[in-house]
N, C-alpha and C positions, 0 to 999 in steps of 0.2 A: 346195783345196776347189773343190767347181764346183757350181751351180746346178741345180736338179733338180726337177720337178713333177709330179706324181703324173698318171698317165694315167687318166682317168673311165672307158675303155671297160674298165677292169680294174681294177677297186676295187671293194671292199666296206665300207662300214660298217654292222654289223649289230649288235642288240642283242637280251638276251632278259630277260625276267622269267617271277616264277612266278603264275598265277592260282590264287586261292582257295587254295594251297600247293599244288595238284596239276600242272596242266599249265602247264608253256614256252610262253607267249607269244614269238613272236621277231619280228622285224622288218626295215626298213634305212633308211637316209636315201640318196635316191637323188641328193642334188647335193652335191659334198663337191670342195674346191679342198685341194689343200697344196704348198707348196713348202719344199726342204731345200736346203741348205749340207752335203753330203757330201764326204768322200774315201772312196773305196772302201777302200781300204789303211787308215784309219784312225779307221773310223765311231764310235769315242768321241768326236771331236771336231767331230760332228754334230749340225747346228740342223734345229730340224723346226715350222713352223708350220701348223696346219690349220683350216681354217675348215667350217662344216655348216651350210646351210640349213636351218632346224627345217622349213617348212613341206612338205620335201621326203621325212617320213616315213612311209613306209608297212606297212603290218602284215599286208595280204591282206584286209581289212574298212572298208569305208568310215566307217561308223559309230563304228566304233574311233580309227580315223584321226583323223578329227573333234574327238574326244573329246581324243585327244592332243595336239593342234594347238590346243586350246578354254584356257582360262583356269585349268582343272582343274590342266594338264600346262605342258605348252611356250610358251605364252600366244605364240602365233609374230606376231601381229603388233606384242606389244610388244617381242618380244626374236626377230628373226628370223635370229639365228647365234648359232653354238655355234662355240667357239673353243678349241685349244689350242696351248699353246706350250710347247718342251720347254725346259728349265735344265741340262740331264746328261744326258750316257751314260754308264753304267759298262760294263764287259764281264761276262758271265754266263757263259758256254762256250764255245765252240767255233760260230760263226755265232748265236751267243744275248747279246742284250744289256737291259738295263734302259733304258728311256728315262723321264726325270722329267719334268715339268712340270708348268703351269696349265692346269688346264679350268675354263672358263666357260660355264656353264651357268644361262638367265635371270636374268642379271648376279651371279651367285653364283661367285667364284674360290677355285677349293681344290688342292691339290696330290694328284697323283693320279701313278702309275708305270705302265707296261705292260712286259708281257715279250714281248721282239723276238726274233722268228728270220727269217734271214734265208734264204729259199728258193732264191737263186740269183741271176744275173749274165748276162747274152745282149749282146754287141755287137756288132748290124747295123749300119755306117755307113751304111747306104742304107735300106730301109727302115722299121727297126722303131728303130733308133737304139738307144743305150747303155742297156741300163734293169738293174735290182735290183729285186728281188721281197720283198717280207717280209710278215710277221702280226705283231702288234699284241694282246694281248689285256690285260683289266683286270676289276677288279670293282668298285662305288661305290655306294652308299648313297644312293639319289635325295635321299631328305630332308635330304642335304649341300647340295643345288644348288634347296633353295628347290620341290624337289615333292613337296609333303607330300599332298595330296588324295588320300584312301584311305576306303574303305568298310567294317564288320565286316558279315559277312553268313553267320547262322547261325554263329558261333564263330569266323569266318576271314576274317583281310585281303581285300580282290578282291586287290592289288594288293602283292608282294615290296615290300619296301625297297628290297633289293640286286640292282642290274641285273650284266650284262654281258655286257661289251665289247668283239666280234672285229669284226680291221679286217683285211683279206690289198688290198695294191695294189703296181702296178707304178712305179717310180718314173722317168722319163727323163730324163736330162742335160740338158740346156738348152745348147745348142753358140751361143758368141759371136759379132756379127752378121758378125765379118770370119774366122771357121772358117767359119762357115756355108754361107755362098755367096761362090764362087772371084769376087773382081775382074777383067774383063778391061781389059787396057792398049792 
């Protein structure tokens, strides 16, 4: 197993809902940390923690944004991370796996799956270093995680129940401090 952290300049966590049932709202959280316990050769046996800054999400609308960051949604200054932690890998197919865990969301913890594909594998010892690519997607029921605030307007929700969940990021090795850099004698 070796140590591994998601690179920020190639991540996504992106989310969508429906307005009024018609249009896709989508979104992202633009600060998001994880680190994993991988072996390439045998990613069921893979740990994956990740952490998300609520206050770092954005929609394309400042107004909105607000709104979502306000007490309505994310209440980000009482609860300013979003957390999950996986329990299991199973395998799914062929570069396709399940990963299980805890999401927390405005101290709400619920068990929640994604379906993993993993896009590929690149090792530059020099400059791009070891990384694995993959997606992440899911679907969850906001009012599982404590965000119930919803409007009827003219016969229809503003606001889906059911969000979801794509995540595509690069993951890189974390090389130990005496691989790292060569000692001179």
């Amino acid at each position: 197993m070796s140590n591994w952290q998601l690179d920020p300049y190639h991540t996504q966590v992106e989310f969508s809902a429906k307005h009024l049932g018609m249009m896709t709202v989508r979104g992202h959280f633009a600060d998001v940390s994880a680190t994993a316990d991988i072996d390439p050769d045998h990613p069921e046996a893979a740990s994956v923690e990740v952490t998300v800054l609520t206050a770092s999400i954005k929609t394309n609308h400042e107004v909105r944004d607000n709104d979502l960051r306000s007490s309505n949604f994310l209440e980000v200054d009482k609860y300013p991370q979003m957390t999950f932690k996986s329990t299991g890998v199973e395998a799914a197919g062929p570069d396709k796996w399940t990963l299980n865990g805890d999401l927390t969301i405005k101290g709400n913890t619920r068990p929640v799956s994604f379906e993993v594909t993993r896009y590929g594998e690149f090792n530059d010892p020099g400059m791009m270093g070891h990384r694995i690519a993959y997606s992440a997607t899911t679907k969850i029921d906001r009012r599982d995680y404590g965000l119930t605030f919803n409007m009827l307007l003219d016969g229809r929700w503003v606001v889906s129940d059911e969000i979801q969940i794509s995540i595509e990021g690069e993951l890189v090795e974390q090389k130990a401090p005496e691989e790292a850099a060569p000692t001179e004698s």
